[in-house]
DSSP file (Angstrom, degrees, kcal/mol; ACC not computed):
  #  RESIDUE AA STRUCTURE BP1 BP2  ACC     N-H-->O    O-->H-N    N-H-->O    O-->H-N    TCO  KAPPA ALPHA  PHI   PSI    X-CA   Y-CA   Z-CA
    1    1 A X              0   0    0      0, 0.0     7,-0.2     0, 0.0     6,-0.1   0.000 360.0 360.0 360.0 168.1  112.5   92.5   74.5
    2    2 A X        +     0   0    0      5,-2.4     6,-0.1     1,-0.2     5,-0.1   0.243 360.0 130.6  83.1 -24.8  111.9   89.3   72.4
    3    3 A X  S >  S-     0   0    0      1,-0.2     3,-0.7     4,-0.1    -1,-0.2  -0.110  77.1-101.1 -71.5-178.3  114.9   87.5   74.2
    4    4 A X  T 3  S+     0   0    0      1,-0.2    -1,-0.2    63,-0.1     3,-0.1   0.304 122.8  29.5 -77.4  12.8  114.1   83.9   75.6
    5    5 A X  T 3  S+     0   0    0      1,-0.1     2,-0.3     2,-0.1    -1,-0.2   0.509 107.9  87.9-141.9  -0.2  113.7   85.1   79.4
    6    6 A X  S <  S-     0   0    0     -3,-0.7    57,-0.1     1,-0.2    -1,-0.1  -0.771  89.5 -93.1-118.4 161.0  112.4   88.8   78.4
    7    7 A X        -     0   0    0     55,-0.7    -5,-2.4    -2,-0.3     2,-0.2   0.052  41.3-127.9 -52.1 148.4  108.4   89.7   77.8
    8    8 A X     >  -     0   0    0     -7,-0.2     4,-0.9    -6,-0.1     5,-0.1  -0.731  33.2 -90.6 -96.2 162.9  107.4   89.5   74.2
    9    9 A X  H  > S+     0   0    0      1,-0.2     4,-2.6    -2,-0.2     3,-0.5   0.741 123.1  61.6 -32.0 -50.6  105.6   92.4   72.6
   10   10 A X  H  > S+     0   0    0      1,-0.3     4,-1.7     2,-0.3     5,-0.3   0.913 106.5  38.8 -56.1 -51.2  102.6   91.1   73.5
   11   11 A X  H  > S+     0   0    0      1,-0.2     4,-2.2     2,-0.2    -1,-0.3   0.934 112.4  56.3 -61.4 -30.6  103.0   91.2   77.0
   12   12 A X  H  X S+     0   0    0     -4,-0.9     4,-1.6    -3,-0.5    -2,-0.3   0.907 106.5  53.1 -62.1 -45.9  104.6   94.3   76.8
   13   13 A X  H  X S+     0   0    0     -4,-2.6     4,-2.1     1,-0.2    -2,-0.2   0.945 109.2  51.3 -38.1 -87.0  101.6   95.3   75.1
   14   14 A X  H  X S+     0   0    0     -4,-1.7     4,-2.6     2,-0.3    -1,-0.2   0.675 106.0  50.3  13.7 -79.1   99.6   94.0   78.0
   15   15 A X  H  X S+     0   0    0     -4,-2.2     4,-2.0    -5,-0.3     5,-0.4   0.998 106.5  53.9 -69.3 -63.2  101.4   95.7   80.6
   16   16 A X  H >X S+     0   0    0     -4,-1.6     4,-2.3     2,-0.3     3,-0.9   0.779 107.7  54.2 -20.6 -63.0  101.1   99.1   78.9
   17   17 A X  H 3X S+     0   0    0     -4,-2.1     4,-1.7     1,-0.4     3,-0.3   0.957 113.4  43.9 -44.0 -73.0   97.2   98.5   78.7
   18   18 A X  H 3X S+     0   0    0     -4,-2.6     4,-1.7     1,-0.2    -1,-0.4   0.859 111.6  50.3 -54.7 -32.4   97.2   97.9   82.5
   19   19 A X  H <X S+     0   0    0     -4,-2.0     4,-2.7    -3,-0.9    -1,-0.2   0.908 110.0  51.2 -80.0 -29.3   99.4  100.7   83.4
   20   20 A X  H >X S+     0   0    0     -4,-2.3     4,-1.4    -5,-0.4     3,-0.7   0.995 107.5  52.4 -72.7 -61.9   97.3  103.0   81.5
   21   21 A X  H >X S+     0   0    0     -4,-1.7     4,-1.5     1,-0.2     3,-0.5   0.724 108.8  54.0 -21.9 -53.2   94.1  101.7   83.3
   22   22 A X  H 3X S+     0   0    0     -4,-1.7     4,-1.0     1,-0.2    -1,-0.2   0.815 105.8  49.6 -22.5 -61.7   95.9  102.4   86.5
   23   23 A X  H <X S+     0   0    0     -4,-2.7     4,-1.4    -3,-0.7    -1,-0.2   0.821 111.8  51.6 -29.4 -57.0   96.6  105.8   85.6
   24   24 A X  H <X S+     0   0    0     -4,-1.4     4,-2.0    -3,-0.5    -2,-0.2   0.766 115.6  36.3 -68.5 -48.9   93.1  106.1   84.7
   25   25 A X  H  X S+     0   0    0     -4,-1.5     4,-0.8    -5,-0.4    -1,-0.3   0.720 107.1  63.6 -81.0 -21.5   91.6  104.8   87.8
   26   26 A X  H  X S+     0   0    0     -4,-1.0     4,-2.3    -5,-0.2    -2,-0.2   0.870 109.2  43.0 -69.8 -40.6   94.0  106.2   90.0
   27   27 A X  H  X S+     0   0    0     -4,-1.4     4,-4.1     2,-0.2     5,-0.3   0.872 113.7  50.4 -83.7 -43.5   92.6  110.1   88.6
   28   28 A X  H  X S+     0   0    0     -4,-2.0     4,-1.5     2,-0.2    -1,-0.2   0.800 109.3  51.8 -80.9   1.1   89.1  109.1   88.9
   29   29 A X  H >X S+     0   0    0     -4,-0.8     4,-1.4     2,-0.2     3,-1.2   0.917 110.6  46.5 -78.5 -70.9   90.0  107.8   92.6
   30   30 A X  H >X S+     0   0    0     -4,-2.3     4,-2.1     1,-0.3     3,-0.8   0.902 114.8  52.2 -58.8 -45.2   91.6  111.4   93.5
   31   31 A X  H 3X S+     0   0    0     -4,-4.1     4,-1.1     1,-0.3    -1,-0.3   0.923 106.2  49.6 -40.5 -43.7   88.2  112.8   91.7
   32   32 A X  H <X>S+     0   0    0     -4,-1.5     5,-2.1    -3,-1.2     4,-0.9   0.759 117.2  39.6 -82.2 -26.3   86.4  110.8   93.9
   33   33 A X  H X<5S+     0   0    0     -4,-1.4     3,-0.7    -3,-0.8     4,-0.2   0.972 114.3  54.6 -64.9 -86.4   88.8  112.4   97.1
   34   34 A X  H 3<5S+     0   0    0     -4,-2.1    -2,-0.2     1,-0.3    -3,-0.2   0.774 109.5  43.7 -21.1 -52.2   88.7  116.0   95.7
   35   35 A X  H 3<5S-     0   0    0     -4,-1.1    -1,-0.3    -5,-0.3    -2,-0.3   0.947 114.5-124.6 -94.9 -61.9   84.7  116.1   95.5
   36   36 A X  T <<5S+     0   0    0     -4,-0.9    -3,-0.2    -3,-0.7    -2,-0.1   0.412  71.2 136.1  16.8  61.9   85.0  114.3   99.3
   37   37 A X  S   <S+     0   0    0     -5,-2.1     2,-0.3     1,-0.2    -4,-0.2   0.869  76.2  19.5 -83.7 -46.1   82.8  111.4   97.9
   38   38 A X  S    S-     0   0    0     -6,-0.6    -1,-0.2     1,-0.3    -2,-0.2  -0.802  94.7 -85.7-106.5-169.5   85.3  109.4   99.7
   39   39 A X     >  -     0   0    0     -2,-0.3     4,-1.1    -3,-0.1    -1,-0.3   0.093  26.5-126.6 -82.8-166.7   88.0  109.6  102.5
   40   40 A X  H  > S+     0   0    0      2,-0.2     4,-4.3     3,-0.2    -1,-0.1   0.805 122.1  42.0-106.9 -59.1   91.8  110.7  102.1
   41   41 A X  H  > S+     0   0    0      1,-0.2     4,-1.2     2,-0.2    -1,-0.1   0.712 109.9  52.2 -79.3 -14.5   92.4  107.2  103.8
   42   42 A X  H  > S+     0   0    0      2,-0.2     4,-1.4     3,-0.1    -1,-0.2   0.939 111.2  52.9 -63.8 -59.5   89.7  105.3  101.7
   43   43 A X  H >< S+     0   0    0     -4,-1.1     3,-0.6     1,-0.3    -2,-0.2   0.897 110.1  48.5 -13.8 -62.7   91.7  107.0   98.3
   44   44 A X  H >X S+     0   0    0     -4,-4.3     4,-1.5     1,-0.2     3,-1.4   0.907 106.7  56.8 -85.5 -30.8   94.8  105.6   99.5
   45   45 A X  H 3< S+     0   0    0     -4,-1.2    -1,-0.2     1,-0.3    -2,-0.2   0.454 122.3  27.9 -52.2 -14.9   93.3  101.9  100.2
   46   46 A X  T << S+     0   0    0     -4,-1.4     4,-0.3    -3,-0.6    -1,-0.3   0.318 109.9  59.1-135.1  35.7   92.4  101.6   97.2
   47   47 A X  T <> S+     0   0    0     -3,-1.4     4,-1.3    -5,-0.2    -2,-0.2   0.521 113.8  51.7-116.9 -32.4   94.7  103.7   95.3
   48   48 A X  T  < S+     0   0    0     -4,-1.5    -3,-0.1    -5,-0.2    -2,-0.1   0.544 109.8  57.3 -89.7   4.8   97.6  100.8   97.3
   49   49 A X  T  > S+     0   0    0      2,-0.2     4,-3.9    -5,-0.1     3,-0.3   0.888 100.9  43.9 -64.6 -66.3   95.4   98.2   95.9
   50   50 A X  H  > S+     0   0    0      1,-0.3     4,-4.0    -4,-0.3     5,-0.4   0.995 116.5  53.7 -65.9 -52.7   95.4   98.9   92.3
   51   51 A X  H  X S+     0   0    0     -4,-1.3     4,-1.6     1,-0.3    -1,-0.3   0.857 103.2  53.8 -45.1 -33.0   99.3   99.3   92.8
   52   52 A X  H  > S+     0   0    0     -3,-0.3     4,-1.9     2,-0.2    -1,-0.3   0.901 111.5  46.5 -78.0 -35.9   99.6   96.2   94.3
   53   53 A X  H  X S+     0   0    0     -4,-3.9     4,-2.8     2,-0.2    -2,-0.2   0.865 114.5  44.9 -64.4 -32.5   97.7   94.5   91.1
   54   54 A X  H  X S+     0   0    0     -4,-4.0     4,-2.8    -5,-0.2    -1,-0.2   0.965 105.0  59.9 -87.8 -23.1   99.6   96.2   88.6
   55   55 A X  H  X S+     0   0    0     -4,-1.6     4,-2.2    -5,-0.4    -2,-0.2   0.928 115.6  43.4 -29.4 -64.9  103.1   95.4   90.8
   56   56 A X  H  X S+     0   0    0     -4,-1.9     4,-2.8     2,-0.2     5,-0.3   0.904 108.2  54.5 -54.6 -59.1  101.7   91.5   90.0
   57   57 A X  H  < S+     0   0    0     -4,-2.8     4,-0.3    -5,-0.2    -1,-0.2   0.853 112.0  43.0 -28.4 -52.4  100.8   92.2   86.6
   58   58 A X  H  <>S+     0   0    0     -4,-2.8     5,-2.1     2,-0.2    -2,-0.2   0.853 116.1  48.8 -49.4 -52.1  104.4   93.4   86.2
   59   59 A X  H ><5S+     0   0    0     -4,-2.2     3,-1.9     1,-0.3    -2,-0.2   0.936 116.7  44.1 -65.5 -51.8  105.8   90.4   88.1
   60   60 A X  T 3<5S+     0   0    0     -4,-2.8    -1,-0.3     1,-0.3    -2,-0.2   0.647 109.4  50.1 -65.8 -27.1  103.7   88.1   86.2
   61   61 A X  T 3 5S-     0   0    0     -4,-0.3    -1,-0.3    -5,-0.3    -2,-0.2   0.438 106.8-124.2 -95.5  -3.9  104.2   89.3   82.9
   62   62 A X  T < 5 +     0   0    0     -3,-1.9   -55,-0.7     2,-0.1     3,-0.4   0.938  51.9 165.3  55.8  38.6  108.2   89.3   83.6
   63   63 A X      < +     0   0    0     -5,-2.1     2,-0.3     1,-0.2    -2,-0.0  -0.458  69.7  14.0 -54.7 142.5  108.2   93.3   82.6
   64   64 A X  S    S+     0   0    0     -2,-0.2    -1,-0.2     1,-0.2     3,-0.1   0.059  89.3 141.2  89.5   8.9  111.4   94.6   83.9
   65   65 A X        -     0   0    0     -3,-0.4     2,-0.7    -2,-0.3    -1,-0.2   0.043  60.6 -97.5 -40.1 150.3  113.1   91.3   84.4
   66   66 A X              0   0    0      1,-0.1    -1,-0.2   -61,-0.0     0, 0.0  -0.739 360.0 360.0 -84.4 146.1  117.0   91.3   83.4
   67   67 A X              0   0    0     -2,-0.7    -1,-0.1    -3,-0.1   -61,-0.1   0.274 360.0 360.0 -90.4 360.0  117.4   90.0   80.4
């Protein structure tokens, strides 16, 4: 981290924050499944949502890039 093509802290910071939100939303989505407040296939539409945002997040934030 820190080099001239790889994330600074901050961003790394960043992404952490979002991954942990994911996490976070991801469990109260499978609560929301479990209790059958919504569907198995609703769950997964928006459980391949939030993955697709934090995927972008990643991209954007140049997270995992080579260095």
């Amino acid at each position: 981290m820190g080099k001239d093509n790889g994330p600074t802290d901050a961003e790394q910071m960043l992404f952490d924050a979002n991954l942990r939100e994911f996490g976070v939303r991801v469990s109260l989505i499978c609560a929301l499944e479990s209790n059958q407040t919504i569907s198995q296939s609703e769950a997964y539409k928006r459980v391949k949502t939030l993955w697709k945002q934090l995927k972008e997040s990643r991209k954007n934030l140049r997270i995992g890039d080579d260095q």
